[in-house]
C-alpha positions in Angstrom: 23.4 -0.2 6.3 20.6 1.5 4.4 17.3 -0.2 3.5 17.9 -0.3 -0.1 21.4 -1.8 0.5 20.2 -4.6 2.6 17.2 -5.4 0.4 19.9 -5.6 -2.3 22.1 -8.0 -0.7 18.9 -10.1 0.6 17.9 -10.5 -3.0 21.5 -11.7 -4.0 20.9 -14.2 -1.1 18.2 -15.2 -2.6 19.1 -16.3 -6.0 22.0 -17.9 -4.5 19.6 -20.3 -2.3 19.3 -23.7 -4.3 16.1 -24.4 -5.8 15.3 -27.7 -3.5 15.4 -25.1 -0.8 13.0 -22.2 -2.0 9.9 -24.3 -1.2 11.1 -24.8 2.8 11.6 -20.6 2.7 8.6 -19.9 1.2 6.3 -20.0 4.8 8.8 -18.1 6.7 9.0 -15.3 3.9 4.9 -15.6 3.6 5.1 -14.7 7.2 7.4 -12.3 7.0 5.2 -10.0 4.4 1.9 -10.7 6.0 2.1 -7.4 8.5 3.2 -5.6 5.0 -0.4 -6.5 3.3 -2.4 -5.9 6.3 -2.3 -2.2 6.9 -3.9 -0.8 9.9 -6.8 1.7 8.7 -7.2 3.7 11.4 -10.7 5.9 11.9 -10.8 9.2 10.3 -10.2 11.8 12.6 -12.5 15.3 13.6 -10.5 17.4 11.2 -10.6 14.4 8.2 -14.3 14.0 8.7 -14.8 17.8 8.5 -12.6 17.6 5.4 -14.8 14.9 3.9 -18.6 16.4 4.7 -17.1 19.9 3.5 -15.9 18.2 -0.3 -19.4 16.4 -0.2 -20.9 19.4 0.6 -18.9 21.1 -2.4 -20.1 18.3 -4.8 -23.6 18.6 -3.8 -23.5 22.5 -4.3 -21.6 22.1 -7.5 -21.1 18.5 -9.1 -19.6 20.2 -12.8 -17.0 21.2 -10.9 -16.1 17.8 -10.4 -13.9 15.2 -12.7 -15.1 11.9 -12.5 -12.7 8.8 -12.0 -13.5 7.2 -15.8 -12.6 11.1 -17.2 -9.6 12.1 -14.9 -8.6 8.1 -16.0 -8.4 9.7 -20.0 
């Protein structure tokens, strides 16, 4: 069973579930998610940290190269 099938047929369980008994899933579900909202940031490694100094770098030699946020956002 794929992913997308089974989160299909846990949704139609779902809305079959009577409403008196949506408030006792509720903490178990809650549970459930938590890992899902809590991602792991791991450190940057050698060859991210050289890729970060070396687009500083870039920026300091040449900032009107670069697009800010609030105009690539346009």
């Amino acid at each position: 069973m794929t992913v997308a099938t089974l989160r299909t047929e846990l949704h139609g369980i779902m809305d079959a579930i009577p409403d008196r008994s949506l408030p006792a899933l509720k903490p178990l579900l809650t549970h459930l998610a938590e890992d899902y909202w809590k991602p792991v940031i791991e450190p940057a490694s050698p060859e991210e940290i050289a890729m970060i100094e070396e687009g500083m770098a870039d920026y300091r030699r040449h900032p009107e190269s670069w697009v800010s946020l609030e105009d690539a956002s346009d």
